[in-house]
C-alpha positions in Angstrom: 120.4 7.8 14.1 119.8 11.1 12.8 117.8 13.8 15.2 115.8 15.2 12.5 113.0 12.8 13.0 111.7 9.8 10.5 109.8 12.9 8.6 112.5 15.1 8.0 114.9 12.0 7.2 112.8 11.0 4.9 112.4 14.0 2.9 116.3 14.7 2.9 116.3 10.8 1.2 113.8 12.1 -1.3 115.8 15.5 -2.2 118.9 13.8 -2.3 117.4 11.5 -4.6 115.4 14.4 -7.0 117.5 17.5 -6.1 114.2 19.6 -8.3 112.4 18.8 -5.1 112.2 21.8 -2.4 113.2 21.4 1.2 110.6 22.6 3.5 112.1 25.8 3.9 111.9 26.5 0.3 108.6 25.8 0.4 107.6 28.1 3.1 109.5 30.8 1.4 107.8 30.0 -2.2 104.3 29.5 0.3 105.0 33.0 1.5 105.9 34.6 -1.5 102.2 33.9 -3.4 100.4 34.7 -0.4 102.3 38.2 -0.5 100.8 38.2 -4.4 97.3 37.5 -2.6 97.5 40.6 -0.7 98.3 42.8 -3.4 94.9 45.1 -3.8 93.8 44.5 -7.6 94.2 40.7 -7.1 92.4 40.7 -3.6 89.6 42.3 -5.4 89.8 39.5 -8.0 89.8 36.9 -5.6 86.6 38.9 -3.9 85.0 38.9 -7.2 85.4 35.5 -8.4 85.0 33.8 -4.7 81.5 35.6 -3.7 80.2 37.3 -7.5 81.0 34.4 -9.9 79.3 31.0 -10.1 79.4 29.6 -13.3 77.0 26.9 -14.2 77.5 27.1 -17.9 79.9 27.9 -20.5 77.6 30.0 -21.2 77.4 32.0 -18.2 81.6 32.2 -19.0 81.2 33.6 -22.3 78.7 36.0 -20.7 81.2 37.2 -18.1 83.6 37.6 -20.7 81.8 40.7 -22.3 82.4 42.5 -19.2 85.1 44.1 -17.2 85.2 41.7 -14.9 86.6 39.0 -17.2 89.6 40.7 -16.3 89.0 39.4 -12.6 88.7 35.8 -13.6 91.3 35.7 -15.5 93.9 37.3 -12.6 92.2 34.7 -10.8 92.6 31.6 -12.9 96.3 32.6 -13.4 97.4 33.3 -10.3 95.8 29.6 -9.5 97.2 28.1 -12.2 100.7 29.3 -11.7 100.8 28.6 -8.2 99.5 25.0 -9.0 102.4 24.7 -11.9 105.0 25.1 -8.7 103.3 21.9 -6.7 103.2 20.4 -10.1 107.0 21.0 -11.2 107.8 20.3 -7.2 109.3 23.9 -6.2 106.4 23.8 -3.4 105.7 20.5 -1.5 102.1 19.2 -2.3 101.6 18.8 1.8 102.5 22.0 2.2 100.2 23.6 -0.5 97.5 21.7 0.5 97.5 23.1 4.2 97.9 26.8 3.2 96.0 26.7 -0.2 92.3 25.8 -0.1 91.1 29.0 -1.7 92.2 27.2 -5.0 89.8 24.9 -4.4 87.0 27.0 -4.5 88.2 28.9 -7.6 88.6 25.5 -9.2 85.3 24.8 -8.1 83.8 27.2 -10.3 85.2 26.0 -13.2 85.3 22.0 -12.5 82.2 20.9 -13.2 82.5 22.6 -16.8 86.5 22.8 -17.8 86.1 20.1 -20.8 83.5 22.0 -22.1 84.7 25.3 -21.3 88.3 24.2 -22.7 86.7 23.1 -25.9 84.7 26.4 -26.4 87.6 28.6 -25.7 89.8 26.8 -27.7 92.4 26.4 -24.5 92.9 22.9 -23.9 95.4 23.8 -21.2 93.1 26.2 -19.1 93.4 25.4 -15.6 95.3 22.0 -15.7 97.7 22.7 -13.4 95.3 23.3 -11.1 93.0 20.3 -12.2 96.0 17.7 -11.7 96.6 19.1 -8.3 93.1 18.7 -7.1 93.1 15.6 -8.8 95.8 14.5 -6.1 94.4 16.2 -3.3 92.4 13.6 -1.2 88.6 14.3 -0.8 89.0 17.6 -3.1 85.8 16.4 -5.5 83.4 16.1 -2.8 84.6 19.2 -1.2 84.5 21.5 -4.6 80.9 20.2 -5.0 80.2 20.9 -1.4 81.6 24.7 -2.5 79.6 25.4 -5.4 76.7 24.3 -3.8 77.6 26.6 -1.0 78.0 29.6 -3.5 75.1 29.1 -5.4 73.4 30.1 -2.0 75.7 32.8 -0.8 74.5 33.8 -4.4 70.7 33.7 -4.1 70.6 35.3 -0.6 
């Protein structure tokens, strides 16, 4: 018997099996390598921005945003999200892994989940977000937790 450990065994069965798959260490370094993008000063101010200033109820209230400077915000926002998601989704960064490092995307995604079909339609972008929305779709507890959020927002907001 092998020392790795029935974890580690069993995710060298599953790469051997689907070589796309990362090891573990890939994922770290791929982990790593978007939380260096998160530090990088314009997209920390995004993140600020669409984290504490923007709480969407309507696709209205988007529209509204989108007349303004910060548009430009919540769309470094979104993309950086929905890149990030598309390496969970395509399996360069184990979903565990992302999970345990990665709950920021949950509250952008909570801004927009309660409206994206609507929002999608309205835009014309039937793809916005749904990287991210099939990740949070596999990510146990992740509704109740986003609704938890935006409830939790629209007070940060009122205060």
């Amino acid at each position: 018997m092998s020392t790795l450990g029935p974890t580690r065994q069993a995710n060298q069965h599953t790469y051997q099996e689907h070589p796309q798959l990362s090891t573990p260490y890939e994922s770290a370094q791929c982990l790593m390598q978007l939380y260096e993008l998160r530090r990088e000063d314009k997209l920390r101010e995004a993140r600020t921005y669409v984290i504490r200033a923007f709480n969407p109820e309507s696709v209205e209230d988007v529209a509204a945003v989108m007349q303004t400077d910060d548009y430009t915000y919540v769309r470094m926002v979104v993309g950086y999200w929905d890149m990030a998601a598309s390496f969970v989704q395509h399996g360069a960064i184990d979903k565990g892994m992302f999970r345990d490092s990665s709950g920021e995307m949950l509250a952008t995604y909570s801004k927009f989940e309660h409206i994206i079909e609507e929002l999608r339609e309205a835009q014309g972008q039937p793809g916005l977000l749904k990287n991210v929305e099939a990740v949070a779709a596999d990510w146990p507890g992740a509704k109740e937790r986003m609704a938890g959020m935006r409830e939790y927002f629209a007070d940060l907001a009122k205060a």
